[in-house]
C-alpha positions in Angstrom: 140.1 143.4 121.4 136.9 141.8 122.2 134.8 143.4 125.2 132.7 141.4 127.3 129.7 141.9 124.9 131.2 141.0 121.8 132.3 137.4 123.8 128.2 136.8 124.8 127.3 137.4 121.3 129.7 135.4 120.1 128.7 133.1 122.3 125.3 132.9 121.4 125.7 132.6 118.0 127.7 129.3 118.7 125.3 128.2 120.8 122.6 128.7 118.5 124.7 127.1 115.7 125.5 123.9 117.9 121.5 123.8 118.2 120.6 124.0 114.9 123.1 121.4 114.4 122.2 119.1 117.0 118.5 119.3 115.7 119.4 118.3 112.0 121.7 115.3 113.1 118.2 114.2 115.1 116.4 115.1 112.2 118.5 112.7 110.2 118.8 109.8 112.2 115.3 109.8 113.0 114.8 109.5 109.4 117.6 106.7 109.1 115.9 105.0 112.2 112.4 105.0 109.7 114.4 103.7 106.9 116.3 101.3 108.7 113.0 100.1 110.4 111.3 99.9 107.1 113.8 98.1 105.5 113.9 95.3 108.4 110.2 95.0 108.2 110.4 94.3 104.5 113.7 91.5 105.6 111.6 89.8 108.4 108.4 89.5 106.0 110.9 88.0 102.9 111.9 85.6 105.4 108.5 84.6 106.8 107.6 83.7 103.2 110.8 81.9 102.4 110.0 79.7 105.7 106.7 79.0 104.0 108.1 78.2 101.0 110.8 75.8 102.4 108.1 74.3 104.9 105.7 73.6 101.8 108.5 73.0 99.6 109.8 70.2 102.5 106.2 68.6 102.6 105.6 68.2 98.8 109.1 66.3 99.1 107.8 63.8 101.7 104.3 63.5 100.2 106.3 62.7 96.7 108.5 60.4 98.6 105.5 58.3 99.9 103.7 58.3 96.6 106.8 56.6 95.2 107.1 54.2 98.0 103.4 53.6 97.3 104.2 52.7 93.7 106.9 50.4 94.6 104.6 48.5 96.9 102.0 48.2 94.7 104.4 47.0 92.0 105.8 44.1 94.1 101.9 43.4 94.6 101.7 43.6 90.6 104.8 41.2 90.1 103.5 38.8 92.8 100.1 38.7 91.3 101.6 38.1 88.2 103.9 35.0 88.9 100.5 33.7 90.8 98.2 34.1 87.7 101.0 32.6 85.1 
């Protein structure tokens, strides 16, 4: 059987163990934490510039848009102007 010493050594050995453990599971998911963190850093700034995009995107559809409304106008001008001069 096990005497009292052989229980505290024991004892110490799992309580070491559980440290060393405990310390590598930190270890790890502090490193996951930095990886995760990167990784939503590099999301966020992906969809900063795809809400550039869109917003440019949106306000070369309007100018266009106008410009063609523009070019209707001025061709109702052009068809007046030209049942006027004939």
């Amino acid at each position: 059987m096990l005497d009292e010493k052989d229980l505290q050594a024991i004892a110490k050995l799992i309580d070491a163990r559980a440290e060393k453990t405990e310390d590598l599971l930190l270890d790890e998911i502090g490193r996951t934490q930095s990886y995760l963190e990167k990784q939503i850093s590099e999301v966020k700034k992906n969809i900063d510039e795809l809400n550039q995009y869109y917003r440019i995107t949106r306000l070369e559809n309007d100018n266009t848009t106008l410009l063609l409304k523009m070019i209707e106008s001025l061709q109702k001008d052009v068809e007046e102007l030209k049942k006027k001069t004939a």
